[in-house]
N, C-alpha and C positions, 0 to 999 in steps of 0.2 A: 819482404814487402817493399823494400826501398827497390830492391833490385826488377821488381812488376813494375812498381808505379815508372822507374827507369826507365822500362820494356816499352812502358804502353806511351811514353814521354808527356807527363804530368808534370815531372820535376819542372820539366823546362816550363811550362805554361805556367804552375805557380810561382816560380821563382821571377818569372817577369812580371806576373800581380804584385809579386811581394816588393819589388824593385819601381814598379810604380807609383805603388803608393806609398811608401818611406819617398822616395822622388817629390814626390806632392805634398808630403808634408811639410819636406824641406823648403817647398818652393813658397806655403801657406804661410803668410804671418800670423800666427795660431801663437796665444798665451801660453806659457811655459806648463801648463797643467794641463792643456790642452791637447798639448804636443805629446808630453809623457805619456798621457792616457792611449791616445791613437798607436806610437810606439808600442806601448804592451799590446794592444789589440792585435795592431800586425805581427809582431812575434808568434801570439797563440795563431792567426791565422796560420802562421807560414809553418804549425806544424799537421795543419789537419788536410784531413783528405776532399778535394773541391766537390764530392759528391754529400757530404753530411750534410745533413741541416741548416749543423752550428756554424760551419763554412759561409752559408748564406747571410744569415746572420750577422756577424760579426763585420761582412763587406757590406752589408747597409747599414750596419751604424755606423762605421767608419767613411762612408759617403756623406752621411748626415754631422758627425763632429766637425769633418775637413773641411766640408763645404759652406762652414753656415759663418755668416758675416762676422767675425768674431771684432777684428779692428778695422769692419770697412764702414765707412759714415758717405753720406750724400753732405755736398760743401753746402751751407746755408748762404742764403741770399739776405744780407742784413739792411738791406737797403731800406730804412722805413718810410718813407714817401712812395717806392715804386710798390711796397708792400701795401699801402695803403690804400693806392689809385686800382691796385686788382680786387682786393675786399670791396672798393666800392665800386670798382665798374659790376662785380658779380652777381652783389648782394644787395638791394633796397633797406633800409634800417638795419636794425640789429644793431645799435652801437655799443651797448655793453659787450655784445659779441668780438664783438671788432677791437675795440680798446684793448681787451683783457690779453686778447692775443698781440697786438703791438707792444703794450709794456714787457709780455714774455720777451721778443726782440730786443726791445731796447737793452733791458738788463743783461738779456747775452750778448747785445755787441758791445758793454761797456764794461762783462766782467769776463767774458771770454771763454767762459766755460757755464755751465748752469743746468740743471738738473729739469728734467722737462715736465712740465707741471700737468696735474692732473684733473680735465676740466669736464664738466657733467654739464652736456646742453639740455634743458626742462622745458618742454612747454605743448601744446596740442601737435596734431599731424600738419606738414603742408606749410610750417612754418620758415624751413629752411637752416633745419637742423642739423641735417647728414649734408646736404650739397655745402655748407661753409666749411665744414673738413677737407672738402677738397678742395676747395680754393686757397687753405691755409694751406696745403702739401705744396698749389702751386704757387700759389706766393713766397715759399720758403724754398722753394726747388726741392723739396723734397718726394721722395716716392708716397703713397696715398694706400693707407691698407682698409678697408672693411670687414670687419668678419658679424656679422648678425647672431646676437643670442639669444633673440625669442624662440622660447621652444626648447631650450638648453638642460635636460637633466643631468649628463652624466660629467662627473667631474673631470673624468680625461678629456673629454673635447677642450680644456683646458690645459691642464699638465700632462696629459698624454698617458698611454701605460709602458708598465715595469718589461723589460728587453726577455723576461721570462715567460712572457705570453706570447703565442703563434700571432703572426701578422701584426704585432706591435708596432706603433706610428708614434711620434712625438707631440704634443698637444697643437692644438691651431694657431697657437701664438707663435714657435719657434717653426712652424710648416709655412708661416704666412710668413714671417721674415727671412727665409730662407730662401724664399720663392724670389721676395723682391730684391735680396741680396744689398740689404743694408741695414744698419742698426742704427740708426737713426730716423725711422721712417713716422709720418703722420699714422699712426694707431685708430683707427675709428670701432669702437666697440660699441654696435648699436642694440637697439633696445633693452638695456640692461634692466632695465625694471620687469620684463618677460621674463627672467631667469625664474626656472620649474627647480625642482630639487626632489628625490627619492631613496631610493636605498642604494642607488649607484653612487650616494654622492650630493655634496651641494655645492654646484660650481660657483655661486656668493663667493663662498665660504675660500675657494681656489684662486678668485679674483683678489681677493686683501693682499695678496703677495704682489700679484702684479702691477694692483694701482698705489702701491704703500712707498711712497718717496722715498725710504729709509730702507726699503728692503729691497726693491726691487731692483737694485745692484748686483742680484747676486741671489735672480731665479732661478732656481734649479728646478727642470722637466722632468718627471720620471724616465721616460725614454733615455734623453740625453747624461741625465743622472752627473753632471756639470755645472755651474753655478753659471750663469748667461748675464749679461750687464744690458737691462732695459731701460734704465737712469733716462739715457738720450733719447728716447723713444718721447715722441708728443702723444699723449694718450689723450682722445675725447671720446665720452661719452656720452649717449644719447638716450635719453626717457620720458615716456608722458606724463610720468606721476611720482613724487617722490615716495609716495606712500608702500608703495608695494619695496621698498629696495629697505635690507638690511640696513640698521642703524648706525653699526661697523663699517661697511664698506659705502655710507652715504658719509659719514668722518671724515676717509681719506678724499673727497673730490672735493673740490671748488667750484658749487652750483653758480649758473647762468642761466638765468630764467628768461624764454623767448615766448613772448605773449603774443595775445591774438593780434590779426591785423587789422585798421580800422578801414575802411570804407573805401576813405581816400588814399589810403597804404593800396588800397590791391587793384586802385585802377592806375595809381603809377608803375607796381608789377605788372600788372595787364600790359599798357605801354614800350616798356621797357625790353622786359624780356618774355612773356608769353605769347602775345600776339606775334613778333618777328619768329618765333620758335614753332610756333604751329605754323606759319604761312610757309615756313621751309618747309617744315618735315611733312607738308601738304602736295610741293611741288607749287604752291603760289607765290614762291618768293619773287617773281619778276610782275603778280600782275597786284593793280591798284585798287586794293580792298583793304577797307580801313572799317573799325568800330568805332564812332563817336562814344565822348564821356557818356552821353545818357543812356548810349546801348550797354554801356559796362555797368552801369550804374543799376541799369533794367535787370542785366542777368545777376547781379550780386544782390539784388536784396529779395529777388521772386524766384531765381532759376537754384541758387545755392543756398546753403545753410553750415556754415563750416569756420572756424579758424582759420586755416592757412588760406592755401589758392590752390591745392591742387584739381578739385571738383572746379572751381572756375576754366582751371587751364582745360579741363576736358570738354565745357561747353562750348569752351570761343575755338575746339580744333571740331567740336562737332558741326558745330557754322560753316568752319572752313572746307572740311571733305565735303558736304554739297554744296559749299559754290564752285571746288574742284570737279563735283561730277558734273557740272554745268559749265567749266570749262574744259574737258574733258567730251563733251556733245557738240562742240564748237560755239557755245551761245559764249559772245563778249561779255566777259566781266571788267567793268571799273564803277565799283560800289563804296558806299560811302554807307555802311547801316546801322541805322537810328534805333533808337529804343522802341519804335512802333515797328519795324521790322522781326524783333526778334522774337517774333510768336508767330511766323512764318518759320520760322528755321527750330524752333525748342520747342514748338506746341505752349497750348496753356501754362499758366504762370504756376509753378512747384510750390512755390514756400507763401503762406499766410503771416501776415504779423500777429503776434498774438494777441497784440490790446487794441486791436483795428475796430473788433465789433464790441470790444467789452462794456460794460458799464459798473458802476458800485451795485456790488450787490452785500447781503449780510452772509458772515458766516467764510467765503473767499478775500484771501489775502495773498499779494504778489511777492513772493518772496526770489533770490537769486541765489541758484547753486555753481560751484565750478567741478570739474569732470576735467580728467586727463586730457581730453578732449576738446575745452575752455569751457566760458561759461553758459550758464542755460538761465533763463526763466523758468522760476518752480511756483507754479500753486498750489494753493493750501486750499483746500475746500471742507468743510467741516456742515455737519448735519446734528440735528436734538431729534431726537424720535422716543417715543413711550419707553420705559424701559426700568431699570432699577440703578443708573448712575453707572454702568461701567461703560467703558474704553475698546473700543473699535476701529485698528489702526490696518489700513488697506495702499496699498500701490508701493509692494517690494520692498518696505523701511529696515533701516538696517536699527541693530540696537540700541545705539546712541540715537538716534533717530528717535523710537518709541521712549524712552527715557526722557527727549525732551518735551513729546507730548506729555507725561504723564508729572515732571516738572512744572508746566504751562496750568496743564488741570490745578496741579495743589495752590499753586501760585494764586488761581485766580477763585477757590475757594478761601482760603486764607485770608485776603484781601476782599471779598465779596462786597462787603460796607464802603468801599471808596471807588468801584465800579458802579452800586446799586444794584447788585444782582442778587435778588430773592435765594435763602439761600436753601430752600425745595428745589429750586431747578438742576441743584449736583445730585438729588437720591429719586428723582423723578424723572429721569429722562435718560437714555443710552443716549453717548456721542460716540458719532463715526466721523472720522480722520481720515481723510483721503487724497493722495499726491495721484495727479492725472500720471499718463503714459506709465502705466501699472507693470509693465515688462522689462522697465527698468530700474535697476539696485542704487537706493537713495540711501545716502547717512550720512551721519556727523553734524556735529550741533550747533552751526551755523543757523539753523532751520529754527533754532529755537523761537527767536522775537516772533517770527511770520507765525508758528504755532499758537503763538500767547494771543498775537491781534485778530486771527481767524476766530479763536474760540471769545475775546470778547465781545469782540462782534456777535458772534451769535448768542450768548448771555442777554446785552445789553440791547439786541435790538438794530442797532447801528451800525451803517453801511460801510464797508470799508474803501480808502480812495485807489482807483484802480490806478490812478497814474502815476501812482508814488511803490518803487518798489524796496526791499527791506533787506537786511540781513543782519543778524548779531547770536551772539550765543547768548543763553539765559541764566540766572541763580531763583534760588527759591526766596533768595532777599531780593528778588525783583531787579537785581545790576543787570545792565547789561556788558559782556565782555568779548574780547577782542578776537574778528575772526581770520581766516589765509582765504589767498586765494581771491584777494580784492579783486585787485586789475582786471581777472576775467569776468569778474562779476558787473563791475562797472561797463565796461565793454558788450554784455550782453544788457544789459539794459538799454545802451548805446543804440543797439542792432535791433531791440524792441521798440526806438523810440520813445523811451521813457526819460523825463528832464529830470528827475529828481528820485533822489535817494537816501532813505533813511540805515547810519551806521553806527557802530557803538565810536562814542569819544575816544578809546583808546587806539582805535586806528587813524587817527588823526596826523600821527608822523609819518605815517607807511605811507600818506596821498604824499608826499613833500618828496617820495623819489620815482614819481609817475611824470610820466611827459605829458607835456600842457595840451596835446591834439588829445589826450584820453579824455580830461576834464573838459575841455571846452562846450560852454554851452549846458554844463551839471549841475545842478543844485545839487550841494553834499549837507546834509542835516545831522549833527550829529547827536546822539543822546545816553546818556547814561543810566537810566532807570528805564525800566518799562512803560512805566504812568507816563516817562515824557512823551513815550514812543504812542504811545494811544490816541494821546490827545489830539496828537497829529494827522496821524492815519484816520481815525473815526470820523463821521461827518456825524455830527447830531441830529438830532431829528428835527431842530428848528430850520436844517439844513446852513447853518453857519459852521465854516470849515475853522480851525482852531492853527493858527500860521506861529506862534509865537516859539520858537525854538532857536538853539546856538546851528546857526545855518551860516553855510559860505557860497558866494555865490561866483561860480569862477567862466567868467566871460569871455 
């Protein structure tokens, strides 16, 4: 056989593979284990015949151990003022954002080595979640990775598979650092709260190693089947909800919570950086077309509905491409467009306020939810119709949800003597409970107080005040207790134009780490019982509104 393969000169072709690659290893600063391993690989290479399988094989994993960054790092940029001035030429707010990543700096130019922390960005879309990962790669001079795992079930798209399976690949982690050829790179592992999981696998579960400070020195990939050092690596993560993400793997991260923008947040992004971004990417960057405040103002509170800015950024580029087709026809553009202009360019006004046309009615109470999404105005509408006392719950509630009406019910049976409510009207009448926009999935017991004021309202008669909106969770002792999720809640109310809001006392410290542009101009009410909460909300029927509550009023 030796004396064929001789004949047909094989020897000599593999013998200069085999000389190659021992050459290249030599030349690889490859960890001692590293080294050994490739070493035994080549050897088995350099006995087999370059037409097998396993010949193939064996030359792709050995392209894939030699070649992967084992002690190459990108030199960091410690500089924290020049660090600084790019976070904020890039990024409008965000200063928790911002912070948490400079103190990481600081502590590494002052202990010279450090372990790269592992941080989870949270908060609706459009917020400016994924583009500050890049700005921290370019702030650090480091390389910038994404890899997307919404959608995610199979656990190898993380650790990769076993070198025993045909067409075997190494996971997307070690594919992706390989690619950018360092181990030190910016990590951006986004929507991690999308991770799906099945019988392939639940890549959560694959992720603990990798975001696990203490472990992840020493990943080993099925393919690579090597212990990999991700230590240096700056992992961020990115999600809109904490709820959906294992308990386990929300331990290992350091949440950073990025909330909605207000008003005034997104017509100095407008300013800043999307009007100059669409006037380029328009081809109008030479000519004199500007939106006055009140034009931004017009499309942010009629043309969009959203947290972030990214729907804003698509109106003010849809502005921009017809006045490009209009300079593009040769018609002179130097415009200057006011907020009466922009129903020439968007059409009629998209978005209603919701308590524009409302008034008190009985039986409706304004209550506030948050969504991954941020916060929403939720009503509660509730009806008595003939019936035998039972419970009628409509517009998509999730368990917790019904649970709190049916809490609300007993509460305000129980209680019926300090209401005045006859107590025939709970075995003589069906209630129906009903949350408008019925195609969407509502829960959790924040909803509770808004349930209890809607139905005693309809008990007692008495109208509820449309301009005061609520939220608290409930007990059947009538407490009210502490809910998440405030700041968005607060914020839509903001964006409903509602000045005042009724919340349980116990979230009383949680306002003490909100920025004073949220509060500005809010009556915060807070109350611990329900009875306080009633008294407040309810208009009597002499029509004398009842104002006496621990209220703050922050100006």
């Amino acid at each position: 056989m030796d004396a064929i393969r001789r004949e047909l000169g094989e020897t000599d072709e593999v013998s200069k593979e085999i000389m190659k690659w021992r050459e290249l290893v030599e030349q690889k600063n490859l960890p001692d284990y590293v080294k050994e391993t490739a070493l035994e690989e080549i050897d088995r290479l350099s006995t087999m015949q370059p037409a097998s399988s396993e010949y193939s094989v064996i030359r792709n994993y050995l392209d894939w151990i030699v070649n992967l960054p084992w002690n190459k790092y990108s030199k960091d940029s410690l500089d924290l003022h020049k660090i600084e001035r790019i976070l904020e030429k890039d990024h409008y707010g965000l200063k928790e954002a911002k912070e948490r990543i400079l103190e990481f700096i600081a502590v590494k130019k002052l202990k010279g080595n450090l372990k790269g922390p592992i941080l989870c960005f949270v908060g609706p879309p459009g917020t400016g979640k994924t583009s500050i990962g890049k700005s921290v790669a370019r702030a650090l001079g480091r390389k910038f990775i994404r890899m997307s795992l919404g959608g995610i079930h199979d656990e190898a798209e993380i650790r990769g598979h076993r070198r025993t399976y045909i067409g075997a690949m190494p996971g997307k982690i070690i594919m992706e650092i390989k690619r950018q050829g360092t181990a030190n790179p910016v990590f951006m592992l986004d929507e991690i709260d999308k991770v799906g999981r099945d019988f392939r696998g639940d890549p959560a579960a694959a992720l603990l190693e990798v975001l696990d400070p203490e472990q992840n020195n020493s990943f080993v990939d099925n393919y690579i089947n090597l212990p990999y050092d991700l230590s240096e690596v700056l992992f961020i993560t990115t999600a809109n909800s904490l709820d959906t993400i294992p308990p386990a793997l929300r331990d290992r991260m350091e949440i950073i919570e990025f909330t909605s923008y207000l008003e005034n947040d997104k017509i100095e992004i407008a300013k800043r950086f999307l009007i100059p971004r669409e006037k380029e990417d328009n081809g109008l960057g030479k000519e004199k077309v500007n939106l006055t405040k009140s034009a931004l103002q017009e499309i942010i509170r009629y043309y969009v509905r959203e947290a972030g800015v990214r729907n804003l950024q698509r109106r003010i580029g849809s502005i921009f491409r017809k006045i490009a087709k209009e300079v593009a026809m040769g018609k002179p553009q130097n415009l200057t467009i006011k907020a009466e202009d922009i129903v020439n360019y968007l059409g009629p006004r998209k978005v209603t306020l919701e308590l524009a046309n409302r008034q008190p009615e009985v039986g409706v109470a304004t209550g506030l939810a948050w969504t991954g999404y941020g916060g929403e105005i939720l009503f509660c509408e509730t009806l008595r119709m003939p019936g035998k006392g039972n419970i009628i719950l409509t517009g998509l509630l999730g368990d917790v949800m019904k649970e709190s009406a049916r809490i609300a019910v007993s509460y305000l049976k129980a209680n019926h003597g300090t209401y005045l409510i006859p107590p025939k009207m709970f075995e003589t009448g069906d209630i129906h409970i009903h949350f408008p926009s019925g195609a969407v999935p509502k829960d959790g017991p924040s909803a509770g107080l808004t349930l209890t004021v809607a139905l005693a309202s309809l008990y007692t008669g008495k109208k509820v005040r449309h301009d005061i909106a609520m939220t608290g969770e409930i007990t059947l002792q009538g407490k009210v207790l502490a809910i998440g999720g405030l700041k968005e809640k607060l914020l839509a109310a903001r964006r409903a134009g509602i000045k005042r809001v009724v919340i349980p006392e116990e979230n009383r410290e949680t306002l003490s780490d909100f920025p004073a542009d949220i509060l500005e101009g809010m009556e915060i009410t807070y109350v611990t019982e329900i009875q306080e909460a009633i008294k407040i909300l309810l208009i009597p029927n002499n029509g004398i509104v009842h104002t006496k509550s621990k209220k703050e009023r922050i100006a």
